[in-house]
N, C-alpha and C positions, 0 to 999 in steps of 0.2 A: 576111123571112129574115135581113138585116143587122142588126135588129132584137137579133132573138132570138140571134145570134150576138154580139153587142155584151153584151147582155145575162150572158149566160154566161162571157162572157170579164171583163167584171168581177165576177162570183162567183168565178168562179176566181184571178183575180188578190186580192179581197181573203182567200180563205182562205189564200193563200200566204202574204200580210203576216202573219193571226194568228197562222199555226204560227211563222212565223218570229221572230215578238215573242215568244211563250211559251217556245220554244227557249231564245233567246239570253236572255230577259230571266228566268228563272227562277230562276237560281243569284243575280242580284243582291234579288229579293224573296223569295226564303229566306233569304238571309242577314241581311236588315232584320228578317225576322219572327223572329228569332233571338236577335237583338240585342233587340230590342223584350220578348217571351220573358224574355230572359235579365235585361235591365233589371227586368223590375217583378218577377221573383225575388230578385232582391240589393237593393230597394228597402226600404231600413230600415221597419219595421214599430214604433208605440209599445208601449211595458209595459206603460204604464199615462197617466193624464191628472191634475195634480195644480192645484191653485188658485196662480194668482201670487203672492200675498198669505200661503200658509200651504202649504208642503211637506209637511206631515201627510194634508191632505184630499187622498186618493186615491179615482177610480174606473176602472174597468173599459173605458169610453167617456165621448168628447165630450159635453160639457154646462156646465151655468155653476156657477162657485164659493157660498156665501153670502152671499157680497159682488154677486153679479151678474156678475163676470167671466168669459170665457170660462177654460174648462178648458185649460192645454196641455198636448201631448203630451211625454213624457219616452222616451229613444229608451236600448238598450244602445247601453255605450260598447264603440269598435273589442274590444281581447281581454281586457276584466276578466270574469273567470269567476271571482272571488272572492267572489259574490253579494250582496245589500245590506250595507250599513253599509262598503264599502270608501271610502276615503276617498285621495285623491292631494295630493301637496305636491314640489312644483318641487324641483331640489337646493339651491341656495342658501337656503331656509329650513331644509329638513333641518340643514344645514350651522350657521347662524345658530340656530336653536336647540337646537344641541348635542345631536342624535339618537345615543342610542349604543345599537348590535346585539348579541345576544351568543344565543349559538345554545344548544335543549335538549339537555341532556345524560344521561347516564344514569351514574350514582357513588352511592355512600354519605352519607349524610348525617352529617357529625360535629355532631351534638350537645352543646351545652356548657349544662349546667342552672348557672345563677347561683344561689347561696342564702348563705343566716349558719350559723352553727353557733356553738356551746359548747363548749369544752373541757372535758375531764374526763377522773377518773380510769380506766384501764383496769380494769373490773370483774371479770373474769377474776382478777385478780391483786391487788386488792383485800380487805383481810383486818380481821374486825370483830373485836376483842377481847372477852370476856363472863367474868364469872365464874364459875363454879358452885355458889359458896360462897355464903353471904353471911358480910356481916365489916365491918371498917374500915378503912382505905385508911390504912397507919402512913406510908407512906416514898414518894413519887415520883420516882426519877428523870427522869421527860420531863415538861419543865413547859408547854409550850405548842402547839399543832398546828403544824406545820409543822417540827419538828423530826426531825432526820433519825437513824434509828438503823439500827442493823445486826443481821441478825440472832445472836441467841443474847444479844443484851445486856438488863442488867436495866431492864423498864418499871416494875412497881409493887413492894411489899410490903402482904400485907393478914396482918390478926390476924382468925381465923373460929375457933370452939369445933367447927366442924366436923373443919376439919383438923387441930385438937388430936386429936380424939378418935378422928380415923382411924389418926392416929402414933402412939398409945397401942396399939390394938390390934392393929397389926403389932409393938409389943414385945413384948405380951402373949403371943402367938403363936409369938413365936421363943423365948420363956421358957418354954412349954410344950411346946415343938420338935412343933409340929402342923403337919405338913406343910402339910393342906389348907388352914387358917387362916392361915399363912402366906400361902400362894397369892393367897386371898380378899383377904387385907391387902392385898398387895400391886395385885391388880386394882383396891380401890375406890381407893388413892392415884392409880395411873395414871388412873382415869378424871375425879378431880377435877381434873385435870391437873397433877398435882406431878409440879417437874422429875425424871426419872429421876436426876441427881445428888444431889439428897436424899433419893430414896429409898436409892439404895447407903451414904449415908453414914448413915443411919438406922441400917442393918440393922448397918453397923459399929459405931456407937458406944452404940444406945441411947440415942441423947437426944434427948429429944420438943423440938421446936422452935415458937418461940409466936406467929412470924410466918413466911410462906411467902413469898419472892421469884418472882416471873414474870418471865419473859425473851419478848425478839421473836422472834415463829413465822419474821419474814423481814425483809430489809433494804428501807428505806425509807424514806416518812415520815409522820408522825403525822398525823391529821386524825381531826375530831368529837371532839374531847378534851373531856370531860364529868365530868370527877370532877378533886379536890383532895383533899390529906390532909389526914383524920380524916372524909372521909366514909365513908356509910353506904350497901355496895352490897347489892345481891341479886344471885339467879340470873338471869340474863334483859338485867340491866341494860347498856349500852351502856357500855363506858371509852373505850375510842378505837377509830381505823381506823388501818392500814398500808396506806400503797399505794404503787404506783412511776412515777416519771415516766421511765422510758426509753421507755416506750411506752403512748400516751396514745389514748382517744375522743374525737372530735368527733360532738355531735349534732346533724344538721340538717333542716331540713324542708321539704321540696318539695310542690309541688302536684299536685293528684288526676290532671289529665290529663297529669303528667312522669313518674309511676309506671310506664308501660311501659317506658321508657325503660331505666330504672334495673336492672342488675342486679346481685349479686354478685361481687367481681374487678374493677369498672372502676374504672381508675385516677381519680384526684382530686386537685387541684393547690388548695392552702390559702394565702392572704397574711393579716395581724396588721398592723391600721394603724400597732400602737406600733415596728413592725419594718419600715421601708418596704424595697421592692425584693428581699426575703428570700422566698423560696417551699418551700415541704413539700410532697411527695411519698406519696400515700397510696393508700387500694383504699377501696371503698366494702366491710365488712366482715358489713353486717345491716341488712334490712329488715324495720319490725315491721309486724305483721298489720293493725294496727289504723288506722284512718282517725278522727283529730280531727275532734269532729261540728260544735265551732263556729268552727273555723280551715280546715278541709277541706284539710287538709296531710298527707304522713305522714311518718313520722319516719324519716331514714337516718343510720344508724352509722358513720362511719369509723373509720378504722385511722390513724394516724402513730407513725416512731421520735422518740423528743425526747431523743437519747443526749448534747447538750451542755444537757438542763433548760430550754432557753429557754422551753419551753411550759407556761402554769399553769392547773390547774384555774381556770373560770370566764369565762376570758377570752374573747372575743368574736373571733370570725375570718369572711372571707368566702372561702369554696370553690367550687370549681368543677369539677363530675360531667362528665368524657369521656366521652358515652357516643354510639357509631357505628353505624348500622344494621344490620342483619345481612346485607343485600341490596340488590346495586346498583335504584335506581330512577331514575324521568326528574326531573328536578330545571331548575329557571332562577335565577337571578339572585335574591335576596329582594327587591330593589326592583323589579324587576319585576312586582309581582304588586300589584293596583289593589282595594284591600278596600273593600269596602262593607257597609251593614246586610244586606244579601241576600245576596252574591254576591261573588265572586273574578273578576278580569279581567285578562288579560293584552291587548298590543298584538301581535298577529302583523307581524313584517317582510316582503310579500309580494314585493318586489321592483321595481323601475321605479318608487320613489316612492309604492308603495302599501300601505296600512296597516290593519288591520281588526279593531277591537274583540273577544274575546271567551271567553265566561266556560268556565272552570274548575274543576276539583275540587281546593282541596290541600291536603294531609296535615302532615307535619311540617315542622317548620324546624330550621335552623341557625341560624348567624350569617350566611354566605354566602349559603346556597340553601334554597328551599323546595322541596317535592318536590310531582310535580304526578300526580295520581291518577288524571282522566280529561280529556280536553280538548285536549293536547297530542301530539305523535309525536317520535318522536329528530330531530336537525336539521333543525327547523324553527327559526326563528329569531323571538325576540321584540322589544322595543324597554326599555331600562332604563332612560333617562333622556326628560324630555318625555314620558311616554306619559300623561299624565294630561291634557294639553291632547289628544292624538291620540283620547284614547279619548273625550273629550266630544263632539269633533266629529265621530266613528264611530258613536258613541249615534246623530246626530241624522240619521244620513245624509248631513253635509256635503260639499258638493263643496269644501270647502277653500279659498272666498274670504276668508274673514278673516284667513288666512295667506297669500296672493299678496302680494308686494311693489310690484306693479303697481297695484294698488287703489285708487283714490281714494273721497276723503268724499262720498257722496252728497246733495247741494244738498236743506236741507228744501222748497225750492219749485222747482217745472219750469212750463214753457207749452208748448201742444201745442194744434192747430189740432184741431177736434173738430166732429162733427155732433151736432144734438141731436135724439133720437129721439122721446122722450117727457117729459113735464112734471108732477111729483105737487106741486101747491102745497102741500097740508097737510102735507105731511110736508117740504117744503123737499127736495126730491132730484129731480136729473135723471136719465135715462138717457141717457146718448152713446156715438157713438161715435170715439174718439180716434186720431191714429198713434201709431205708436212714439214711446218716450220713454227715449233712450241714457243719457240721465243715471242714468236708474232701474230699465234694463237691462229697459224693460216691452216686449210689441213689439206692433206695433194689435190692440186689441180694447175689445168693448164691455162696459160697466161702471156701477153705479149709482155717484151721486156726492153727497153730502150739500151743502148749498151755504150759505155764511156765512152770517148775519141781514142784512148789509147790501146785498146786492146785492139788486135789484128783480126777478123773476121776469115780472113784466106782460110786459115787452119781449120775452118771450124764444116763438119760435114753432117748431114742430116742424119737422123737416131743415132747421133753419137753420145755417151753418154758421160756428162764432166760434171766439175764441182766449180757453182756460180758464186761470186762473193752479190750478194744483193745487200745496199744501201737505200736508204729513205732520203731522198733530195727534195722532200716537200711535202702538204700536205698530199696524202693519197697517192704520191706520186715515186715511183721506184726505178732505180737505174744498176744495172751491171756493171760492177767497175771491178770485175778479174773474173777469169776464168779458166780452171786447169784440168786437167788431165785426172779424173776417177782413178784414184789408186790409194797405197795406203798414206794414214794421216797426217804422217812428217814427211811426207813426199809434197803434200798438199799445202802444207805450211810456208807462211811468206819466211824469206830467213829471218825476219823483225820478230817472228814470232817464235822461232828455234830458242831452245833454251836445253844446256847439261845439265840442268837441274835432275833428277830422278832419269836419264838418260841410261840406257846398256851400251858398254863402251862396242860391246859387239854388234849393236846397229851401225858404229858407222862403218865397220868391218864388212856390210852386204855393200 
């Protein structure tokens, strides 16, 4: 019976212990499972796995490079959500190499078309002389082009049996007081263009006259002067031009893709190398239809006043077409913008030192600004200077050690204690496996390794564990050229490299 009573009473006694552990101890193994829980949710996860040796070769999962190396993992960084090609740089390089920001904008684009032009006469007002006669050229007053006359003053005298014969019969006519014939008379003198003063003075006096003087239709000056006296003109013939230089043409010619640009009205600002520092003021006044098939240019008209003459037919000038967009658009910096055979690049300025490659559509330029068509949003901010070294190293995905200041030159040769896995004589390559190697920022893993011609292979047995001298014979590309025996450090040393410097005389004593 004491037995059984004994019995029971430690049943019961231990199920009071368990309730009272599960009690008391349950909020502290919740909270562990919690933590625990919450740990492998916040526990960085990789993107992806890339080869030591080549940042290109990406996969999906763990595995070994070309090279043989193990694949590592590449982890996101804390809050870049700028997505690949972001690239980071400390301030002090920012600073150092002279990073300057300059945010998108939305404005007008002023337009300045560069081109030459020609001076020349205003054709409007430009006036060809012709005879209607023919005859011979008795008497010239204006003897060489460039001479300046005014109008109503006398240019030529010609002798033509024409206008003899016309001033005969308007005598005729008034001797027979025939109205109509009169009339007639008179119409064919005016239309041969006899001055109306010799006609009145005809009809007064009766006398046929055997040369006819012409006068200038306007004031001016002479140009294409083509005849001399006692020549022999026709109908048709060319004598001279009148034109005026108060107000002159320049003709110039722009290229196929400036032609939108170009309209009607926009002012134009003219300099004359023979005239430095001197500027004219003009409108683009006509655009011709036609497009130059083997210069692929078109031709634009200006306008200028030249009321002090300095401007002479022929002369050579460089102009320059105002012309501003019609509508504000998003516009950066013109150095900003990174051209290439394909593509247009900007550097986005992301902020906190972070920078990120990327392409663009853009339209027109100015001097200042190019305007950006798709690609960009209003303040957002680019990079204008240095962004050509930024955006290389954006291109490649750089994390931006070439521009750390910290950096050191990486030692063409490292030593690093290694296990040897396996042995291919014919081909002279080991597989091992090595630790970390800080000089070369590798960290342990295993790797095939090519191995010099002069080291002996015979010696060498599988998991044996030595010290490999590894050299960089290329890009990406690594070779074994020693290998000794894992032991201590001056045992491992070439004797080039022995030195009694800080030596204990009693090491050479073992």
């Amino acid at each position: 019976m004491n037995k059984i009573v004994r019995v029971f009473t430690l049943l019961a006694t231990g199920i009071a212990i368990g309730l009272a552990t599960m009690w008391f101890g349950y909020p502290f193994v919740s909270q562990h499972t919690a933590k625990t829980v919450e740990k492998s949710s916040t526990e960085k996860k990789p993107l992806y796995w890339v080869a030591p040796m080549d940042p290109n070769y990406k996969r999906d999962k763990p595995g070994k490079s070309p090279m043989g190396m193990d694949l590592i993992p590449v982890y996101k960084e804390g809050d870049d959500t700028a997505g690949p090609g972001t690239v980071k740089i400390s301030p002090d390089v920012v600073n150092n190499l002279g990073v300057r920001i300059a945010p998108v904008e939305q404005k007008k684009l002023h337009s300045m078309i560069r081109t030459v032009g020609y001076v020349g006469y205003d054709e409007d007002q430009l006036t060809h002389i012709h005879p209607r006669v023919q005859g011979w050229i008795e008497k010239l007053y204006v003897k060489a082009s460039g001479d300046p006359v005014r109008k109503g003053e006398p240019l030529y005298e010609i002798y033509s049996p024409e206008l003899v014969n016309a001033q005969e019969e308007l005598v005729l006519a008034m001797d027979r007081k025939a109205s109509r014939l009169i009339e007639a008379s008179e119409n064919r003198l005016k239309a041969l263009r006899v001055p109306p003063s010799l006609i009145t003075q005809l009809k007064k006096t009766k006398k046929v006259k055997q040369t006819i003087t012409f006068y200038a239709p306007r004031s001016g000056v002479v140009d294409n002067m083509a005849i001399r006296e006692g020549f022999f003109v026709k109908p048709g013939s060319t004598i001279m031009s009148i034109g005026t230089l108060k107000q002159i043409w320049v003709v110039a010619e722009i290229f196929e893709r400036q032609a939108p640009l170009v309209k009607v009205g926009l002012p134009v600002t003219m300099t004359l190398d023979y005239l430095p520092g001197r500027k004219w003021q003009g409108e683009v006044d006509y655009i011709y239809p036609t497009l130059d098939a083997k210069t692929r240019t078109i031709r634009v008209r200006l306008r200028f006043q030249n009321r002090d003459d300095l401007l002479k037919p022929n002369m050579f000038a460089q102009v320059v077409i105002h012309a501003n967009s019609p509508e504000k658009t998003l516009v950066v910096p013109r150095e900003a913008i990174i051209r290439t055979g394909g593509s247009n690049r900007v550097v986005l300025a992301l902020g906190k030192g972070r920078f990120k490659s990327i392409n663009v559509q853009v339209g027109s330029f100015d001097e200042q600004y190019a305007e950006i068509l798709s690609g960009l949003s209003k303040n957002e901010k680019v990079v204008v200077s240095a962004q050509f070294l930024i955006d290389s190293e954006s291109s490649k995905t750089s994390d931006f050690k070439r521009m750390n200041h910290e950096e050191k030159a990486k030692p063409p040769t490292v030593r690093v204690i290694a296990t040897i896995n396996s042995i291919m004589k014919d081909h002279r390559m080991v597989n091992v496996t090595h630790g970390a190697i800080p000089a070369w920022e590798w960290p342990k893993m295993t790797m095939d390794f090519t191995v010099a011609d002069n080291i002996n292979l015979d010696g060498l047995t599988k998991n044996k564990e030595v010290l490999l001298e590894i050299s960089a014979v290329g890009e990406n590309q690594y070779r074994i050229t020693d290998i000794r025996k894992a032991g201590r450090e001056n045992d491992n040393k070439k004797l080039d490299d022995l030195s009694l410097d800080g030596m204990d005389l009693g090491d050479l004593e073992k």
